[in-house]
MARBA-3410 file (N, C-alpha, C, O; in Angstrom, 1 decimal):
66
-246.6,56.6,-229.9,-246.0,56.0,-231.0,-245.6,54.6,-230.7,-245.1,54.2,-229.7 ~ -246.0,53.8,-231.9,-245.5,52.1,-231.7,-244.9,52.3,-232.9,-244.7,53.2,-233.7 ~ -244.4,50.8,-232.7,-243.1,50.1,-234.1,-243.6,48.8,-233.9,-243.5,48.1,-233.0 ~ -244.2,48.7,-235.2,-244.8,46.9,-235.2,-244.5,46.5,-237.1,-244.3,47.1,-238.1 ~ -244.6,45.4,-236.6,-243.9,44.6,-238.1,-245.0,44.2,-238.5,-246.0,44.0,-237.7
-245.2,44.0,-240.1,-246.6,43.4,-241.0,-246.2,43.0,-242.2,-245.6,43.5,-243.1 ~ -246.7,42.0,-241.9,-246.4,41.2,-243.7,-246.4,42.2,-244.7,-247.1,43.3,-244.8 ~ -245.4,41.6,-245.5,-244.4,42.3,-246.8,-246.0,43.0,-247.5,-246.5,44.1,-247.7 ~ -246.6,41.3,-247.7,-247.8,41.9,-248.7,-248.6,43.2,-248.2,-249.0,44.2,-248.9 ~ -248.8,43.0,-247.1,-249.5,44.4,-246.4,-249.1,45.4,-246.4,-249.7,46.4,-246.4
-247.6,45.3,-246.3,-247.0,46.9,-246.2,-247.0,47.2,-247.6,-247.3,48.4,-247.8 ~ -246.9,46.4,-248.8,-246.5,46.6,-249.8,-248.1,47.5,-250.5,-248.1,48.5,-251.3 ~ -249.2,46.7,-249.9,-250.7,47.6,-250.4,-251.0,48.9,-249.2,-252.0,49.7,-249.3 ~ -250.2,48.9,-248.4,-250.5,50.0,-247.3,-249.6,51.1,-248.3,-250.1,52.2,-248.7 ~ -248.4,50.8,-248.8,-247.4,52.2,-249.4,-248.3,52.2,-250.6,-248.6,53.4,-250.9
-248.7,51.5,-251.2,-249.0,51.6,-252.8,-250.4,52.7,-252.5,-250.3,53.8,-253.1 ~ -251.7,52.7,-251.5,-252.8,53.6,-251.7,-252.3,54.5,-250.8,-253.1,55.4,-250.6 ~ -251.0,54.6,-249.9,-250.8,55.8,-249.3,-250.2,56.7,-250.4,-250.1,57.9,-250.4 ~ -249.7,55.9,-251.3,-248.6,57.0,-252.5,-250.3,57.6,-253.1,-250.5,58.8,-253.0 ~ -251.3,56.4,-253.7,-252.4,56.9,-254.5,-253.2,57.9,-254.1,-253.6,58.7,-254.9
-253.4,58.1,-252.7,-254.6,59.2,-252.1,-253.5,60.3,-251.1,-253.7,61.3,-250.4 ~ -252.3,59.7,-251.4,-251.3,61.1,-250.7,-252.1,61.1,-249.2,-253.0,62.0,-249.1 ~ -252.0,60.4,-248.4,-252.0,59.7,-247.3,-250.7,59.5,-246.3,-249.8,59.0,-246.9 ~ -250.5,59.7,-245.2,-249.5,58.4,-244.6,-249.8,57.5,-244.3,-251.0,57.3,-244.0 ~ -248.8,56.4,-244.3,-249.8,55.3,-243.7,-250.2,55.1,-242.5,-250.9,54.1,-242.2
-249.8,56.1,-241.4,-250.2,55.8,-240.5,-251.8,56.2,-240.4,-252.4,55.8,-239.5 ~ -252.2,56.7,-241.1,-253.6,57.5,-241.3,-254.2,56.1,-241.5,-255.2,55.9,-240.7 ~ -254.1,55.1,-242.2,-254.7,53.9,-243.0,-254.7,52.7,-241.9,-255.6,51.9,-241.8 ~ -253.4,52.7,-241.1,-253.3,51.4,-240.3,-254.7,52.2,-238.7,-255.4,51.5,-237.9 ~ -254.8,53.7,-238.9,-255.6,54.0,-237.3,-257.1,53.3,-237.7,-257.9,52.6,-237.1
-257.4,53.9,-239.2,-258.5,53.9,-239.5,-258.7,52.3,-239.6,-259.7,51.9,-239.2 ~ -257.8,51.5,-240.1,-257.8,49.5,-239.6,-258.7,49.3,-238.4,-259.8,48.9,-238.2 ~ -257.5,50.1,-237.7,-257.2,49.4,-236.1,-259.1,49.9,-235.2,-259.8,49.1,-234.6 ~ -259.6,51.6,-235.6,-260.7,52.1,-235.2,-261.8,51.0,-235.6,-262.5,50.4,-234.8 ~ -262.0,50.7,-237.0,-263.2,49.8,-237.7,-262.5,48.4,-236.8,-263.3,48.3,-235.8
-261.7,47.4,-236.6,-261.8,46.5,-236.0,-262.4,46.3,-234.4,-263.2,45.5,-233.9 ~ -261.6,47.5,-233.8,-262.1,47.7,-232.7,-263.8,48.3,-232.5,-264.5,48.2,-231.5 ~ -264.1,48.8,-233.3,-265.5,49.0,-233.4,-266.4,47.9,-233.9,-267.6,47.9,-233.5 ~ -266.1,47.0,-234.5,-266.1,45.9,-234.8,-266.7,44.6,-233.4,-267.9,44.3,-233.1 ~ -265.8,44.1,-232.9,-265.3,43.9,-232.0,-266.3,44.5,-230.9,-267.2,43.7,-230.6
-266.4,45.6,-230.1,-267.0,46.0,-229.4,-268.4,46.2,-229.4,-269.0,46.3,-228.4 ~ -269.4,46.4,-231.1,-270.8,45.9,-231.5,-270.8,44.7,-231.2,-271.7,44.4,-230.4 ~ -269.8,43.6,-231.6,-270.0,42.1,-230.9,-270.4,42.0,-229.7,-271.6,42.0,-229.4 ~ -269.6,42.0,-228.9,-269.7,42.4,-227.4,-270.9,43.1,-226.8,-271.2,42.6,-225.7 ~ -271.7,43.9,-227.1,-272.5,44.8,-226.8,-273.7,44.1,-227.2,-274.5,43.8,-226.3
-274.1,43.6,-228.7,-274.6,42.7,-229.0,-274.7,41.0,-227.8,-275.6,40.6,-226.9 ~ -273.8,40.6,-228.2,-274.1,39.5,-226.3,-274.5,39.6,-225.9,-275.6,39.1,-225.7 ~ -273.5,40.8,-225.2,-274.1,41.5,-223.8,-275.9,41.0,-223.7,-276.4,40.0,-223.1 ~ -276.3,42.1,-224.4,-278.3,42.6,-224.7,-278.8,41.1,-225.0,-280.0,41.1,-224.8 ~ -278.4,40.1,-225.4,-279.0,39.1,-225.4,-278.1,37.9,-224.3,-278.1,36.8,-224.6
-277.6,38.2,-223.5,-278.0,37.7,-222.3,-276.7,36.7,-222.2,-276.6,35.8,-221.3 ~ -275.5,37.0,-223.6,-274.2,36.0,-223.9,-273.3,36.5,-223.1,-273.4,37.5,-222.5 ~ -272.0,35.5,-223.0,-270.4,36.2,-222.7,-270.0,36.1,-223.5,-270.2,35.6,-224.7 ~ -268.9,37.1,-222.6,-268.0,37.6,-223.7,-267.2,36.4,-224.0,-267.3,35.4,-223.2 ~ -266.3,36.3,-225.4,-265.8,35.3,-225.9,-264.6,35.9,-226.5,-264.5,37.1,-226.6
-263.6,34.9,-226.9,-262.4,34.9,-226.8,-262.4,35.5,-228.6,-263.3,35.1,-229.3 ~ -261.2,36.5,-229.1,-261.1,36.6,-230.2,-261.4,36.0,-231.5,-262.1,36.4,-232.4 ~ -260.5,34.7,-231.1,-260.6,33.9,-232.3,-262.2,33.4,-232.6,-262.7,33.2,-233.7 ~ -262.9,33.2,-231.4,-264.1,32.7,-231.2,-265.1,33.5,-232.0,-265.9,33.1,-232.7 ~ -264.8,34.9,-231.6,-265.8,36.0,-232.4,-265.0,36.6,-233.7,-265.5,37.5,-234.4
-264.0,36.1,-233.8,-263.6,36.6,-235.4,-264.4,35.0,-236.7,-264.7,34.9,-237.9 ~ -264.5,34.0,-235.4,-265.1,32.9,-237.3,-266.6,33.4,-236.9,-267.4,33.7,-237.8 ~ -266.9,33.4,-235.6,-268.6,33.8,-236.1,-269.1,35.2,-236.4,-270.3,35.5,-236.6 ~ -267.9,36.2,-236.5,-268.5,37.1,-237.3,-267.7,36.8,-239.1,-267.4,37.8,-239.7 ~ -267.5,35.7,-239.5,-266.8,35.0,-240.4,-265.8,36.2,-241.0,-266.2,37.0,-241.9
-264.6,36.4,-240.2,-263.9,37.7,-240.1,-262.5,36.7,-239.8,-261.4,37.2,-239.6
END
């Protein structure tokens, strides 16, 4: 278990579709956290096979314009 803080507006649309699909939210921030990190690691794997390094976050968040 963590305790992390997120903007008002995000908690505010994380409670509103956890109330809509009867959800918790913790169900909503894993499935975030899974798709980015999967995300993220196709990048990486991707390089890799064409022969790149690895690169820093911010680096692979604008060129996957993310």
């Amino acid at each position: 278990a963590i305790s992390i803080t997120i903007y008002e507006e995000l908690a505010e649309k994380l409670s509103e579709i956890a109330r809509e699909t009867h959800r918790k939210k913790s169900y909503f921030v894993n499935r975030a956290l899974e798709e980015y990190f999967e995300e993220i690691e196709d990048f990486e794997w991707g390089l890799r096979r064409k022969g790149g390094k690895s690169t820093d976050i911010s680096t692979a968040r604008e060129e996957l314009g993310i």
